[in-house]
C-alpha positions, 0 to 999 in steps of 0.5 A: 378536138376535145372530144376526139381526145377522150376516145382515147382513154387515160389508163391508169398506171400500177392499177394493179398494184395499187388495189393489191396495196392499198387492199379496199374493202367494201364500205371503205371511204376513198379520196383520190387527189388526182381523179382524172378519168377515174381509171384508179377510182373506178377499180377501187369503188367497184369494191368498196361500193362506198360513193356517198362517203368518197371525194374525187379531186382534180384541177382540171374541169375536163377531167371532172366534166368526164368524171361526173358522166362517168360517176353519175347519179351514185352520190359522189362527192367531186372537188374542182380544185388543186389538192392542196386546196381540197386537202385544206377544205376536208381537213376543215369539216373535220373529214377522214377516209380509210383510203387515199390515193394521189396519181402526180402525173399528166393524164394521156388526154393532157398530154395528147390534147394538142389545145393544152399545150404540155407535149413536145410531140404535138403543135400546139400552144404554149399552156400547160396550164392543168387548172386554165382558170388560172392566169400563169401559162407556159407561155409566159414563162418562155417569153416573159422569164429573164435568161438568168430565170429560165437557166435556174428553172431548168436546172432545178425542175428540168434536172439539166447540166447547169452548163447546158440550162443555160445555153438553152436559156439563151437560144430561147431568149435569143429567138422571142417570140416563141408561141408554140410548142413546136416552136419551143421542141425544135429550137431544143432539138436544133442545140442538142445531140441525139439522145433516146429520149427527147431533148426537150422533155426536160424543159417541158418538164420544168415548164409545166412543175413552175407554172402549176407550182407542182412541187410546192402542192405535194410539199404542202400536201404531204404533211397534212395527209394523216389528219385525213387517214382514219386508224389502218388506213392506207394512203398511196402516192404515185409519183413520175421524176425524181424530184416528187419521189424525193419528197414523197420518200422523204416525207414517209421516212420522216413521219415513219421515223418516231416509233410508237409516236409516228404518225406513219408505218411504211408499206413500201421500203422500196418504191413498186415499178410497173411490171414488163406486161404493163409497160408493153401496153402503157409505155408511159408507166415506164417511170411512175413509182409507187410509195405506200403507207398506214396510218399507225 
């Protein structure tokens, strides 16, 4: 199933505006949080040309079985863990880059992958799980989770109306067990109107942010982002809901705010959106933002 996934390759998002703003040189070091497929990393180290001093992070071993075919035998340091983690080890043995990039969405393979259970277009189970070594699947939120718990989970992650959170709280805790992903989309369906985009994505959204603690990681990893960043080096965030843009927008004013002292120069005032050509081949860029600062 797997492999009839990755036929259809991950394209990254803002490709083009990431190299126009994060401008690599040749020799440059570059850290990618979120390696994925290397859709981003590719384009960037075909100009630096700088394998032996970058690092490719991602949680999921699937994307880092694909980035060790795709990256073989240039020297390459890969890190199979959550970035919080990576970012905590680097800092550790004293590492620093020119350039950083952190892509907070789910990959096309994530999400087209029936097996991994994160989209409510396909049947599938209930997973969501980026890094499946760990034991908290998506699973255990919806059957094991109090009404009162899932109510305030869609509120906060899912962005939904506290009225209409907990009403699908209680259809879901109402028709336990619930094992698929289907299952879980068309009982949301069933209780909603029509809207443009899927009802359930909201759900699906605050599922996958609670059992991969995606809040928490980018608000751990944020601050310790510039002990990483040699003087002039450039970091980029892309970000996909308004919950991780806040933060991310929040933290770079923040570390922006201190004058000669800061220990940031934005790049963005405003975050860079996909243009109308991109959108038209990549559909899901539709909602990716990108932030960029300096290391002052």
């Amino acid at each position: 199933m797997y492999n009839k996934v990755m036929k259809n390759q991950h394209v990254p998002v803002l490709l083009s505006e990431v190299l126009a703003s994060l401008a690599p040189k040749p020799h440059e070091s570059y850290l990618d949080l979120t390696a994925g497929y290397g859709g981003h990393a590719s384009s960037i180290l075909d100009v630096t040309l700088n394998y032996k001093d970058s690092v490719l992070v991602d949680r999921d071993e699937f994307a880092i079985d694909n980035l060790k075919s795709k990256f073989k035998d240039t020297g390459i340091t890969m890190m199979n863990t959550d970035f919080y983690s990576a970012v905590s080890q680097l800092i550790e043995c004293g590492k620093t880059f020119d350039l950083i990039l952190a892509d907070f969405g789910v990959s096309s393979p994530q999400l087209d992958n029936d097996e991994r259970g994160f989209s409510y277009h396909h049947d599938g189970p209930l997973d969501m799980r980026m890094d499946r070594r760990q034991s908290l699947a998506a699973e255990t939120i919806v059957n094991r989770f109090s009404e009162r718990d899932l109510a305030e989970l869609f509120a906060k992650y899912g962005e939904e109306k506290p009225g209409r959170a907990k009403m699908l709280a209680r259809e879901i805790v109402t028709h336990r067990p619930i094992t698929t992903t289907k299952q879980l989309a068309d009982l949301i369906l069933s209780k909603s109107r029509y809207s443009r985009t899927h009802p359930a994505a909201p759900v699906f959204q605050a599922i996958r942010i609670a059992v991969n603690d995606e809040l928490g990681e980018i608000e751990k990893t944020l601050p310790l982002l510039p002990k990483l960043l040699n003087k002039n080096g450039r970091v980029g965030i892309i970000t996909f809901h308004s919950l991780e843009d806040r933060l991310v927008k929040d933290y770079f004013r923040e570390a922006a705010s201190y004058g000669e002292e800061s220990e940031l120069v934005l790049k963005t005032k405003k975050p860079i959106v996909a243009g109308p050509n991109e959108l038209v081949i990549n559909p899901r860029a539709r909602s990716a933002k990108l932030r960029v600062a300096t290391r002052n």
